[in-house]
KELUMSE-491549 format. One line per field, with one value per atom (N, C-alpha, C, O): x, y, z; residue in one letter; residue number from 1; chain. Coordinates in pm, whole numbers. Example, Ala and Ser with C-alpha at 12.3 -4.5 7.8 and 13.67 -1.06 7.14 Angstrom:
BEGIN
xx	(1319 | 1230 | 1320 | 1424 | 1285 | 1367 | 1290 | 1341)
yy	(-569 | -450 | -330 | -332 | -225 | -106 | 3 | 114)
zz	(780 | 780 | 780 | 846 | 708 | 714 | 787 | 804)
drenfi	(A | A | A | A | S | S | S | S)
dotor	(1 | 1 | 1 | 1 | 2 | 2 | 2 | 2)
voba	(A | A | A | A | A | A | A | A)
***
This chain:
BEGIN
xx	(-824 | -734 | -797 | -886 | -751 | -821 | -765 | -645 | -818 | -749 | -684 | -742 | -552 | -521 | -414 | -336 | -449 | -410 | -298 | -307 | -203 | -115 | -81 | -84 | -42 | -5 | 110 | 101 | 224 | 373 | 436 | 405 | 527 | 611 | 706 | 792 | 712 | 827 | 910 | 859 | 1081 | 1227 | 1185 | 1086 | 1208 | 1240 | 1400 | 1456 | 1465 | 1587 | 1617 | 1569 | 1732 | 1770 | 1864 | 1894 | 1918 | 1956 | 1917 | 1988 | 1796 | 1724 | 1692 | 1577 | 1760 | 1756 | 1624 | 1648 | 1503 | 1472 | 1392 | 1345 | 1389 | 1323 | 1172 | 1131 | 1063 | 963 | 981 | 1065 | 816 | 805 | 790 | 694 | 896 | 922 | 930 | 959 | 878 | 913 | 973 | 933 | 1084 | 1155 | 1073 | 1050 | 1022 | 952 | 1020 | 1053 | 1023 | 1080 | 978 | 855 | 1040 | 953 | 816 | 722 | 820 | 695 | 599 | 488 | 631 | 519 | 462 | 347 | 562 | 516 | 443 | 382 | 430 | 367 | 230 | 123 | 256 | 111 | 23 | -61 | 86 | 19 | -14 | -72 | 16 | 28 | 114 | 68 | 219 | 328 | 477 | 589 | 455 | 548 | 487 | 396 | 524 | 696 | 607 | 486 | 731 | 709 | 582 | 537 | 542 | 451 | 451 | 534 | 382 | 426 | 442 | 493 | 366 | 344 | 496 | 537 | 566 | 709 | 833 | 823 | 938 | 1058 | 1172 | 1181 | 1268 | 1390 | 1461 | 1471 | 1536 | 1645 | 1767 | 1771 | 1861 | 1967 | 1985 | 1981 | 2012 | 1994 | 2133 | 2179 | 2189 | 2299 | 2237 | 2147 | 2302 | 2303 | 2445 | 2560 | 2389 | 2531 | 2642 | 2763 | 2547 | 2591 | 2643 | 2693 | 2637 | 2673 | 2566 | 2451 | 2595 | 2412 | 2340 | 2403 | 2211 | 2102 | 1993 | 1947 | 1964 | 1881 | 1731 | 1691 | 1655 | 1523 | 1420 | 1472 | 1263 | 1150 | 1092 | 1044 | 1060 | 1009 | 895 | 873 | 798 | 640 | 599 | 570 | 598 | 590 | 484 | 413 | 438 | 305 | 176 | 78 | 192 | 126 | 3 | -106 | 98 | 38 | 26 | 112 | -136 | -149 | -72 | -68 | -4 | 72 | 38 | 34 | 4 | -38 | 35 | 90 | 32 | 90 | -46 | -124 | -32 | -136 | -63 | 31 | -113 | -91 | -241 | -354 | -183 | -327 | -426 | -544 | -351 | -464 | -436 | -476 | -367 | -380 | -364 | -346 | -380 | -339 | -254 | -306 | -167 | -149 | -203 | -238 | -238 | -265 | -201 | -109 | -277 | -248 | -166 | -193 | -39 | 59 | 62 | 82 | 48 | 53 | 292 | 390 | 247 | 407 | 424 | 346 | 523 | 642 | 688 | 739 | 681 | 758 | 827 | 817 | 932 | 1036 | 1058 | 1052 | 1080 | 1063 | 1232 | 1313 | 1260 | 1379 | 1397 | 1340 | 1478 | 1512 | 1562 | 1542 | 1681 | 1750 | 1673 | 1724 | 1575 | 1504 | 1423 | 1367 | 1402 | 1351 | 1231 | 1144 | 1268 | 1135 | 1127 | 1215 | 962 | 965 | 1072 | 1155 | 1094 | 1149 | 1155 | 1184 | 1118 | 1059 | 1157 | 1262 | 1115 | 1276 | 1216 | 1116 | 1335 | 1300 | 1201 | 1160 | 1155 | 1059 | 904 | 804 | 913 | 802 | 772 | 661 | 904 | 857 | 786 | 691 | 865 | 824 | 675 | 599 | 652 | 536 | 354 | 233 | 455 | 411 | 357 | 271 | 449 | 489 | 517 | 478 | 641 | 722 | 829 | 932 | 828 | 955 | 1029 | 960 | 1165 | 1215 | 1299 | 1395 | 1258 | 1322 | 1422 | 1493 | 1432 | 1587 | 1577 | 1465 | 1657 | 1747 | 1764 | 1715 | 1895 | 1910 | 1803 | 1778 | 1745 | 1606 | 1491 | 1408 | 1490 | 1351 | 1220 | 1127 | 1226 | 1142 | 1112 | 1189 | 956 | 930 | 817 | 746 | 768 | 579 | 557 | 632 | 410 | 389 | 433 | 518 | 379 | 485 | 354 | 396 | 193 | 121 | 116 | 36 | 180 | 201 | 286 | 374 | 277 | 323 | 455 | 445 | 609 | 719 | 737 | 796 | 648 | 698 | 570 | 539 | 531 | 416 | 545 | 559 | 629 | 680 | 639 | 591 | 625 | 648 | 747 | 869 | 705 | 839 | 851 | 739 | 923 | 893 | 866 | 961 | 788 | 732 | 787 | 878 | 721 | 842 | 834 | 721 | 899 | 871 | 770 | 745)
yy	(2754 | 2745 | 2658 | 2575 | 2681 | 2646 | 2491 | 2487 | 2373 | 2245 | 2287 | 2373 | 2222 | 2253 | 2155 | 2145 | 2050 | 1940 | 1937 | 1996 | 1859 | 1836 | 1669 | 1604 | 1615 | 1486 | 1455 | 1459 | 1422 | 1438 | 1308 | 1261 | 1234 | 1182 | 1196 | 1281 | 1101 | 1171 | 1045 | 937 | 1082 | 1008 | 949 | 1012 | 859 | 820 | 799 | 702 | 900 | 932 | 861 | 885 | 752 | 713 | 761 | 726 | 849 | 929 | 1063 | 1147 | 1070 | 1186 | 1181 | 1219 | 1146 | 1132 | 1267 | 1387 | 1223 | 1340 | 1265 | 1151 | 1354 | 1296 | 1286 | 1231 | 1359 | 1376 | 1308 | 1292 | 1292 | 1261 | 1407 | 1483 | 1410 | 1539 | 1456 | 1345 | 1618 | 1566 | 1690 | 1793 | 1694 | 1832 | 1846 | 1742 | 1969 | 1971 | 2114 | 2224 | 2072 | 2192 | 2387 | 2388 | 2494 | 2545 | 2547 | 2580 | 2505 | 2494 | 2419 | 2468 | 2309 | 2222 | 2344 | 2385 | 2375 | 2513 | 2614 | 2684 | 2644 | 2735 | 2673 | 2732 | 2517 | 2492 | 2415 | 2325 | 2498 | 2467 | 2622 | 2620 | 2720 | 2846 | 2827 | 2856 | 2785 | 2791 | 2892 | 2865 | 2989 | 3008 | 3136 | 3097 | 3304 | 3293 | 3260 | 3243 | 3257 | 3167 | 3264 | 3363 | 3188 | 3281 | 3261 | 3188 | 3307 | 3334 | 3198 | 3172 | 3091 | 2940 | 2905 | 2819 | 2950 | 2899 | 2969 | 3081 | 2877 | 2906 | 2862 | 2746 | 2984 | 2927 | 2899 | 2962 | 2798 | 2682 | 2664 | 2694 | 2619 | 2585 | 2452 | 2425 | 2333 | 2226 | 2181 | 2245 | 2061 | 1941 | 1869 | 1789 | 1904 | 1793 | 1671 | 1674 | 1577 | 1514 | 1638 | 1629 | 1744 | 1818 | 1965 | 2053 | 1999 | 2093 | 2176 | 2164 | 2238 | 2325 | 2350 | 2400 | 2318 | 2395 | 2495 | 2459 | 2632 | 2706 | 2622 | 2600 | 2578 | 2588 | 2666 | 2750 | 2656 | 2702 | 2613 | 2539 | 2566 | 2466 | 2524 | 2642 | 2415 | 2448 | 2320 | 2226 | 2317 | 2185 | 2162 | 2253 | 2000 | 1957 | 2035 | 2075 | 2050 | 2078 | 2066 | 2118 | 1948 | 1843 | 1741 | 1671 | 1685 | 1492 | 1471 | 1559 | 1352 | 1322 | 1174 | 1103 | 1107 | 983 | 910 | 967 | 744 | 717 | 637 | 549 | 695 | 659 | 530 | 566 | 409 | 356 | 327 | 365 | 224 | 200 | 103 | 88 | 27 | -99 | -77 | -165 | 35 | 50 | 186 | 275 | 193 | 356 | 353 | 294 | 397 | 434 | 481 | 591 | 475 | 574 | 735 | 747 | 842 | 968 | 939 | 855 | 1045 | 1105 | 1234 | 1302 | 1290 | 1444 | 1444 | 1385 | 1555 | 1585 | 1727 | 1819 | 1725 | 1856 | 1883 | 1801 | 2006 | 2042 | 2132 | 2232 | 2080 | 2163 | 2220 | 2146 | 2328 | 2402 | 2401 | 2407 | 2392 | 2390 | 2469 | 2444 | 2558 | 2609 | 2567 | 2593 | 2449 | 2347 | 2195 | 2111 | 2202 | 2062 | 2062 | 2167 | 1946 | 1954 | 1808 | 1776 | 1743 | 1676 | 1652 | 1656 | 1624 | 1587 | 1499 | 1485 | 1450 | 1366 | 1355 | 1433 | 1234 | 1136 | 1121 | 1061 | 1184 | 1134 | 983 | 915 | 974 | 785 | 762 | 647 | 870 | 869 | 919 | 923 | 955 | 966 | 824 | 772 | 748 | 611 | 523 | 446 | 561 | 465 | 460 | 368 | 589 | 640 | 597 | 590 | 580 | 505 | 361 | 322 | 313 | 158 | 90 | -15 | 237 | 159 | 67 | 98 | -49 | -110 | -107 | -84 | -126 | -107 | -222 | -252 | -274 | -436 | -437 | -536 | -295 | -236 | -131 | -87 | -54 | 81 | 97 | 170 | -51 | -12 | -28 | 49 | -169 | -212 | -102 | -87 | -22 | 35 | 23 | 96 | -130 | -216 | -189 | -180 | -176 | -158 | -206 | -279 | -177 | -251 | -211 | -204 | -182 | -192 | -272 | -359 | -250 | -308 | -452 | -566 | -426 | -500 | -581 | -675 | -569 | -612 | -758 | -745 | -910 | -1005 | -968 | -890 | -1021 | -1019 | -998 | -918 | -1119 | -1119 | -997 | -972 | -955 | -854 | -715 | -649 | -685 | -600 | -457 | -497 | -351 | -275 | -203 | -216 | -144 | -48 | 91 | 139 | 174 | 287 | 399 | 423 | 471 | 525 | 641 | 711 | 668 | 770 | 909 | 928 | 995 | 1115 | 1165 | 1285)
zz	(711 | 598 | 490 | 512 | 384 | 239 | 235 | 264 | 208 | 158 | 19 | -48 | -32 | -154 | -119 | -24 | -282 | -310 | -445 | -553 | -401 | -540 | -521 | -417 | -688 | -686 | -757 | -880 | -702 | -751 | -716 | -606 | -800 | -767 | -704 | -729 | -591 | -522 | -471 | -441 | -465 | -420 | -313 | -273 | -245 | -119 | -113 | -165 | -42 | 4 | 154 | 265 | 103 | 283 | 357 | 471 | 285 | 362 | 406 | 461 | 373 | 436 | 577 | 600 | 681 | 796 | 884 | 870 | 960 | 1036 | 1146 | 1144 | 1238 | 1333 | 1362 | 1464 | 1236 | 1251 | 1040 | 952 | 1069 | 935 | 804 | 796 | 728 | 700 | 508 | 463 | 436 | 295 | 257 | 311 | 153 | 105 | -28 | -88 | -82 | -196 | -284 | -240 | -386 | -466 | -481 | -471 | -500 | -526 | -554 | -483 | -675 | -794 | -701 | -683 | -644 | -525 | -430 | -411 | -390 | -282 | -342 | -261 | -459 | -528 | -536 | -526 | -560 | -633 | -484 | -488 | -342 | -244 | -167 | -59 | -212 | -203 | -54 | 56 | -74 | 26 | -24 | 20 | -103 | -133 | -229 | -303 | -243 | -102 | 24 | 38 | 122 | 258 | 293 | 235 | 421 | 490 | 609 | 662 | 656 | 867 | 937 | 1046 | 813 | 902 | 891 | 970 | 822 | 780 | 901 | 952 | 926 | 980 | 869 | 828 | 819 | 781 | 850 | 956 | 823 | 842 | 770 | 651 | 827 | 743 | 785 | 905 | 670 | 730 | 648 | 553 | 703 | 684 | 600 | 629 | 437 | 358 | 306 | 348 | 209 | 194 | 91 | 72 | 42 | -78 | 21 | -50 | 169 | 232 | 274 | 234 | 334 | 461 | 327 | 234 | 313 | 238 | 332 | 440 | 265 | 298 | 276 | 162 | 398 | 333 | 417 | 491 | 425 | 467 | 529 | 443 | 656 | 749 | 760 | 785 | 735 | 801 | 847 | 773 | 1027 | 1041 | 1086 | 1128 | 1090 | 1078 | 1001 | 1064 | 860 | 780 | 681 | 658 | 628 | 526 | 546 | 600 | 492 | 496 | 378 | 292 | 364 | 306 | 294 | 395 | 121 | 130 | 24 | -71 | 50 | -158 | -228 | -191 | -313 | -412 | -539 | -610 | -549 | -631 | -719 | -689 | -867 | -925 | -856 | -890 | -737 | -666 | -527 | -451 | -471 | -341 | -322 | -405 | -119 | -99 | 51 | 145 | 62 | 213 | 308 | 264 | 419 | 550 | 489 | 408 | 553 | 540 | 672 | 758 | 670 | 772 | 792 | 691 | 897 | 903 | 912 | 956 | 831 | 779 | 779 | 752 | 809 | 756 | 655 | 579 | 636 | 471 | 489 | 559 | 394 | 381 | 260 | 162 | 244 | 96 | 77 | 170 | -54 | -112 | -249 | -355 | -226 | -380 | -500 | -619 | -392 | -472 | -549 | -623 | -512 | -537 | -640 | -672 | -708 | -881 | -866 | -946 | -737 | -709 | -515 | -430 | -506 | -356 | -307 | -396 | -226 | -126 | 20 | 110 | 14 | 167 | 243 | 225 | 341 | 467 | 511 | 487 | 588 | 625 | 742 | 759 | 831 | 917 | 868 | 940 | 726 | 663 | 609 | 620 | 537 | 470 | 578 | 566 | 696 | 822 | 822 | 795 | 860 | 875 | 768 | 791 | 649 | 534 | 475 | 396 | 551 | 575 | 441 | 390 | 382 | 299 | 285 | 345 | 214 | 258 | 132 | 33 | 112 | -16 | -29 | 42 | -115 | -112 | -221 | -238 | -323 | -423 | -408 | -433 | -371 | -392 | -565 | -651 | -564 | -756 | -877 | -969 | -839 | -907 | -891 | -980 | -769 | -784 | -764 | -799 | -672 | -606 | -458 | -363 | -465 | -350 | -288 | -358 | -134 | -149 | -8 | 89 | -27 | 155 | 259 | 239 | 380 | 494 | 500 | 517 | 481 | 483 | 362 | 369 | 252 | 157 | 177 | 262 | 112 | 101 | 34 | -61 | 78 | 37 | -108 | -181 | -123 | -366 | -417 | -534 | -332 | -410 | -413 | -310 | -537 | -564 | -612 | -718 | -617 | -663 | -775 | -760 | -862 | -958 | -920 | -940 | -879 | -927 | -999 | -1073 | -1009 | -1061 | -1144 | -1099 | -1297 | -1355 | -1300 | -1255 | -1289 | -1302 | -1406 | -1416)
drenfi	(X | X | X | X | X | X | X | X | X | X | X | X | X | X | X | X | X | X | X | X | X | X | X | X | X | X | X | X | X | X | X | X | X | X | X | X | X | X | X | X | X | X | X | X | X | X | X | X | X | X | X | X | X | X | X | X | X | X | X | X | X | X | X | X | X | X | X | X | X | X | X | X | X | X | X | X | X | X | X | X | X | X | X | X | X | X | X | X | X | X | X | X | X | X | X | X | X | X | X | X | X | X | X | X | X | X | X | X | X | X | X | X | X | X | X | X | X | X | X | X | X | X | X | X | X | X | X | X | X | X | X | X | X | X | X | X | X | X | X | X | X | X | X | X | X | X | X | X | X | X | X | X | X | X | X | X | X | X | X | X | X | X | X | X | X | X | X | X | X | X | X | X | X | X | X | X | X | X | X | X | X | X | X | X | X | X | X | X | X | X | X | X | X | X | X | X | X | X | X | X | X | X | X | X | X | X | X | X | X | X | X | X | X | X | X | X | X | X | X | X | X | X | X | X | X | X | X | X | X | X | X | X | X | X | X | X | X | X | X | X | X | X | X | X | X | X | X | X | X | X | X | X | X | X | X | X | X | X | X | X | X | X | X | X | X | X | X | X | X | X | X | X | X | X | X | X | X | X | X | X | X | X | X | X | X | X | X | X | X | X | X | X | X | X | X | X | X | X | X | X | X | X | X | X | X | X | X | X | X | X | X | X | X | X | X | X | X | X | X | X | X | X | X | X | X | X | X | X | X | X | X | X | X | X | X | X | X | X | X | X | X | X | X | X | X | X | X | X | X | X | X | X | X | X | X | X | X | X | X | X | X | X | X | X | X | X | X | X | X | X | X | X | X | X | X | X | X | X | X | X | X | X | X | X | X | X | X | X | X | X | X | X | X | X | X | X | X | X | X | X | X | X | X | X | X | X | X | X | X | X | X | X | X | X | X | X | X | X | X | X | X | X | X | X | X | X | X | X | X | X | X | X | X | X | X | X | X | X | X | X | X | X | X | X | X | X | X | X | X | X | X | X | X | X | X | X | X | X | X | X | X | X | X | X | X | X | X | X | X | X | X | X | X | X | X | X | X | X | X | X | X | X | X | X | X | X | X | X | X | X | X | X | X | X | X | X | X | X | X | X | X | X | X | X | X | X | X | X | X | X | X | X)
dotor	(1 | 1 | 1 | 1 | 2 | 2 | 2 | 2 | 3 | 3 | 3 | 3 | 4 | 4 | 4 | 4 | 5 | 5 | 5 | 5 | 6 | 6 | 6 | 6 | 7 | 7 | 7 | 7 | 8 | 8 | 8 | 8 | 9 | 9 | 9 | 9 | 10 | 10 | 10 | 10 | 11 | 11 | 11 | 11 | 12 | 12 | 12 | 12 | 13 | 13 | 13 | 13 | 14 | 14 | 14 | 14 | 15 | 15 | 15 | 15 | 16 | 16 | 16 | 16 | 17 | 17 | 17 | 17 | 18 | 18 | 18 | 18 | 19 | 19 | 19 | 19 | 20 | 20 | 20 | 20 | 21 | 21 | 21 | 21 | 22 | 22 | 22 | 22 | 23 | 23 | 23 | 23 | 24 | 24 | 24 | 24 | 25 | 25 | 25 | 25 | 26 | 26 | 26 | 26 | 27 | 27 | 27 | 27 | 28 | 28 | 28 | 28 | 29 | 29 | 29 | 29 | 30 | 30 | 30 | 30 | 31 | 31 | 31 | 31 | 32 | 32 | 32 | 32 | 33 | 33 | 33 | 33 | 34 | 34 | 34 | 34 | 35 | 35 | 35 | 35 | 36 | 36 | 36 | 36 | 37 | 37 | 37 | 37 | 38 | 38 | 38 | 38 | 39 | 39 | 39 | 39 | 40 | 40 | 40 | 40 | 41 | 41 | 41 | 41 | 42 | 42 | 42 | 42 | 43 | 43 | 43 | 43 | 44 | 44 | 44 | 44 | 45 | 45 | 45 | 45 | 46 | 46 | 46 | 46 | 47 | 47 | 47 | 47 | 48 | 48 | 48 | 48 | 49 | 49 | 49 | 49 | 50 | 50 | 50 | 50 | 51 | 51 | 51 | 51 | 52 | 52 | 52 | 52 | 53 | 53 | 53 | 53 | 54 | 54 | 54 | 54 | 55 | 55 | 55 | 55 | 56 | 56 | 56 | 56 | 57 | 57 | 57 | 57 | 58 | 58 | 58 | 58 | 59 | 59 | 59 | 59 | 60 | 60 | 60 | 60 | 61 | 61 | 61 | 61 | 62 | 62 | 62 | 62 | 63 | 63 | 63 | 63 | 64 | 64 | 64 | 64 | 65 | 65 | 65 | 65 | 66 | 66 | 66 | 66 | 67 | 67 | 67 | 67 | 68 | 68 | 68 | 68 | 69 | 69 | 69 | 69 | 70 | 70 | 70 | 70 | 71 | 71 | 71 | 71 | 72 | 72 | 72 | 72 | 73 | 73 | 73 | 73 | 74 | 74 | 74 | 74 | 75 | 75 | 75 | 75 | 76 | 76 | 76 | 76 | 77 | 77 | 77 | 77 | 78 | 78 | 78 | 78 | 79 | 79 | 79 | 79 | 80 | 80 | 80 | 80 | 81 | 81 | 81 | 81 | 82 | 82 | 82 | 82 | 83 | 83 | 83 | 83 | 84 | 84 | 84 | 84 | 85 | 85 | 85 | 85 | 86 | 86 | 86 | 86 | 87 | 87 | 87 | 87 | 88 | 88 | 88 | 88 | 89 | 89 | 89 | 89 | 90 | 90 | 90 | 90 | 91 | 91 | 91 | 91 | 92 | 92 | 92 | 92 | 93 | 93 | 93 | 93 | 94 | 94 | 94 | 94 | 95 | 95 | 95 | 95 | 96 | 96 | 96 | 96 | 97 | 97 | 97 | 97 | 98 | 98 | 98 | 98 | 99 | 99 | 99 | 99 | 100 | 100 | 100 | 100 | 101 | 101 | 101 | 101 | 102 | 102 | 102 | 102 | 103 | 103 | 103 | 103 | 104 | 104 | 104 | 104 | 105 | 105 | 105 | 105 | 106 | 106 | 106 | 106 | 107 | 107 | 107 | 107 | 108 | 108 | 108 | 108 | 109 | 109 | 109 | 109 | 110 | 110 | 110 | 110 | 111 | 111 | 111 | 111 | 112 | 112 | 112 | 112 | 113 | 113 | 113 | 113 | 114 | 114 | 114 | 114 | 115 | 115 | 115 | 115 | 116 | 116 | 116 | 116 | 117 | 117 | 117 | 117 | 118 | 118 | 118 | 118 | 119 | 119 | 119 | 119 | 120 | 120 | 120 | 120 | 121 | 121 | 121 | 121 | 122 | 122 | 122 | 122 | 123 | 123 | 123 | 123 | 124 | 124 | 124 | 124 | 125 | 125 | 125 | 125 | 126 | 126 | 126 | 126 | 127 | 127 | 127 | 127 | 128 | 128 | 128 | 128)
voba	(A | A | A | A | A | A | A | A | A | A | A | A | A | A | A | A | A | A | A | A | A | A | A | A | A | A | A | A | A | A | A | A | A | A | A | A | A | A | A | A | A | A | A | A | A | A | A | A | A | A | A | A | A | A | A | A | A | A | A | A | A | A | A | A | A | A | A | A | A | A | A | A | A | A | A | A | A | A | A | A | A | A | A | A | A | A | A | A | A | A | A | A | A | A | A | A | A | A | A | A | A | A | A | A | A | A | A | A | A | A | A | A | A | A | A | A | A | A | A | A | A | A | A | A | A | A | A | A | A | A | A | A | A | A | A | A | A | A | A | A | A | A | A | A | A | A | A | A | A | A | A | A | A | A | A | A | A | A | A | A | A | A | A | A | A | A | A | A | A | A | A | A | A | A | A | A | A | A | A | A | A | A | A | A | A | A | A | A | A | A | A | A | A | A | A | A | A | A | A | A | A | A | A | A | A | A | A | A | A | A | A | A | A | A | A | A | A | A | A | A | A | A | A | A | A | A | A | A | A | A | A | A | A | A | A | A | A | A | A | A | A | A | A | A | A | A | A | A | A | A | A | A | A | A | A | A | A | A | A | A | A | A | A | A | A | A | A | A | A | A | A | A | A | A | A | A | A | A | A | A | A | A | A | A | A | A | A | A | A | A | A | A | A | A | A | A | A | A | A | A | A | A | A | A | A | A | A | A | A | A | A | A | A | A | A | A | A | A | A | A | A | A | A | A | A | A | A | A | A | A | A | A | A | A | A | A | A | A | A | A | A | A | A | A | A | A | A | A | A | A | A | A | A | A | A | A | A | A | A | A | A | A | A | A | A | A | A | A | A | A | A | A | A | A | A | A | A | A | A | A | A | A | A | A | A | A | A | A | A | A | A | A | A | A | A | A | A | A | A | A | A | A | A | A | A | A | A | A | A | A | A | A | A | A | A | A | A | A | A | A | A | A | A | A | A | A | A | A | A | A | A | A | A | A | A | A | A | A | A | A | A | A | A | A | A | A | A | A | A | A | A | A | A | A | A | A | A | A | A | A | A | A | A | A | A | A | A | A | A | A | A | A | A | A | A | A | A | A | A | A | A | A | A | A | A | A | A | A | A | A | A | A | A | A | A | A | A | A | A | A | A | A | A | A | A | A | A | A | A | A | A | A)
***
């Protein structure tokens, strides 16, 4: 299989509950990974959201999945993706952040930092 790379901002959702480290990505991501339309690596799903069942496209253990900042980088995670019709950006379930060793020190602020990272070494997040 071909490597093919994209670089997106993406939510960290805590309530994205999963048991594997999983990210939901909109169409257009799936397009620009030639994941889409689905293909044989994919299983649809209907999954439990807070908004009611969403249809998506599971392809699991797929993608390395890393965070890129301007003075650091994360460990790569092998991840799951979930394709979404409904979705307009990625988003990190909480066993991917784990996986990450993100910690989020605001929800409202928008503050965040590695897990190896010193307490006052904050983070912002990042715009779309």
């Amino acid at each position: 299989m071909r490597e093919r790379v994209t670089e997106e901002v993406a939510l960290l959702n805590s309530g994205f509950e999963a048991p594997t480290p999983q990210l939901l990505i909109p169409i257009s991501t799936a397009k620009a990974l030639e994941l889409w339309p689905p293909t044989g690596e994919s299983k649809e799903l209907i999954v439990d959201t807070a908004g009611g069942p969403l249809r998506v496209w599971f392809y699991p253990r797929i993608a390395l999945v890393k965070v890129i900042t301007s003075d650091a980088e994360s460990r790569e995670v092998l991840t799951d993706l979930l394709v979404s019709p409904l979705a307009d950006e990625p988003l990190i379930s909480d066993m991917l952040a784990e996986e990450l060793e993100i910690v989020v020190e605001s929800f409202g602020r928008g503050l965040w930092r590695f897990r190896s990272e010193a307490p006052g070494k904050l983070r912002p997040s990042e715009r779309r």
